[in-house]
C-alpha positions as CSV (number, residue, x, y, z in Angstrom):
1,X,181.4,-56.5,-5.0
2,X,182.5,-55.3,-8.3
3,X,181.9,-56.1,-11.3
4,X,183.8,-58.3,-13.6
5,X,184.7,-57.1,-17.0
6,X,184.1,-59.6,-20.0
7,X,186.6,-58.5,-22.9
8,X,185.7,-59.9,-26.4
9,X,187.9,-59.5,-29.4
10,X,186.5,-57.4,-31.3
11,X,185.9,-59.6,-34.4
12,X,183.2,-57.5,-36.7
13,X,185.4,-54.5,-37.0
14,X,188.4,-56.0,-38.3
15,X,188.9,-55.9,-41.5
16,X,191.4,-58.2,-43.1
17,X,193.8,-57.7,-46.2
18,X,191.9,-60.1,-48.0
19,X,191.7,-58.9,-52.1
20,X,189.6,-60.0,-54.2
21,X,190.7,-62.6,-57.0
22,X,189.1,-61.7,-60.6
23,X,187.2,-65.5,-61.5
24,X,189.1,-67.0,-64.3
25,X,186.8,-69.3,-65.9
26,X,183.3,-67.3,-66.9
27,X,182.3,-70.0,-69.3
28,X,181.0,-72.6,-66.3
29,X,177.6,-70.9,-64.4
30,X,177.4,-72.5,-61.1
31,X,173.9,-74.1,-61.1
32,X,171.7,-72.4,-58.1
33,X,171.7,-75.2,-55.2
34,X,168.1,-76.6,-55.2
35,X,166.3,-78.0,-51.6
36,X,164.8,-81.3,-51.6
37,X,163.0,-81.1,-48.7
38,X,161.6,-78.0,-47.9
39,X,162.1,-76.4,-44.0
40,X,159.9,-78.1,-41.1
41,X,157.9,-74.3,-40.1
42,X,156.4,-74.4,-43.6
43,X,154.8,-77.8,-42.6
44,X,153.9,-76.5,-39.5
45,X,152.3,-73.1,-40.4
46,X,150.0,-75.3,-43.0
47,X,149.1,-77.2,-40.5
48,X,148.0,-74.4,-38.0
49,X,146.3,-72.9,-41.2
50,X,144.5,-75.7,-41.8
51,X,143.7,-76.8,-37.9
52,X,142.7,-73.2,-37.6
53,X,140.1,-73.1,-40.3
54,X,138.6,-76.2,-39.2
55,X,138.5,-75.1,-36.2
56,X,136.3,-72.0,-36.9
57,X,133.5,-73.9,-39.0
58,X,133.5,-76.2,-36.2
59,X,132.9,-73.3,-33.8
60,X,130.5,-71.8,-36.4
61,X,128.4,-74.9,-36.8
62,X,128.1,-75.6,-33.4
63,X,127.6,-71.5,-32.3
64,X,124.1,-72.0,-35.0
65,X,123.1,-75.3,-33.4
66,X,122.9,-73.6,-29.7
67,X,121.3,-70.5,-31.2
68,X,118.5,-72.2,-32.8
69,X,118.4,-74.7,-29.9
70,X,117.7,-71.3,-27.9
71,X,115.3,-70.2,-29.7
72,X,113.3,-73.1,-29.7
73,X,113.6,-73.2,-26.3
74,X,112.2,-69.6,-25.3
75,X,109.5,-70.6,-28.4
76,X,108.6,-73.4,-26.2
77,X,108.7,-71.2,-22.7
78,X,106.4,-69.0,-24.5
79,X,103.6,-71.5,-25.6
80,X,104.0,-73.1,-22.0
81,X,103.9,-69.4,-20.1
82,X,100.6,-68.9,-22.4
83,X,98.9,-72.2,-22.0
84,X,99.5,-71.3,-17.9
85,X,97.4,-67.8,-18.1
């Protein structure tokens, strides 16, 4: 089987006869369009921000409540491994 060739007009590298019309009225600055609402990722990557820092004082609070509970607990296998000699 061969393959079938896909031709595409070859739209980038045209360049049209298109000149450029000097702007007649200077006096009148178009005003920069402003955005009311602003795009949905910026919401989002807040949100991850945010989840993600609660997320690792969670994980630190809770890594500090097993350690000491650890410790307590050898503390305890200690006294008991004493008491039995």
């Amino acid at each position: 089987m061969s393959a079938i060739p896909i031709f595409l007009p070859p739209v980038l590298a045209q360049a049209g006869n298109q000149t450029a019309k000097p702007k007649t009225n200077t006096t009148v600055a178009a005003a920069p369009a402003v955005c009311n609402n602003p795009p949905i990722w910026m919401y989002a990557s807040g949100g991850l921000l945010l989840l993600l820092v609660a997320l690792g004082a969670y994980s630190k609070i809770s890594y500090a409540k097993a350690a000491k509970q650890l410790k307590f607990e050898t503390f305890k296998n200690r006294e008991l491994q004493k008491k039995l000699k």
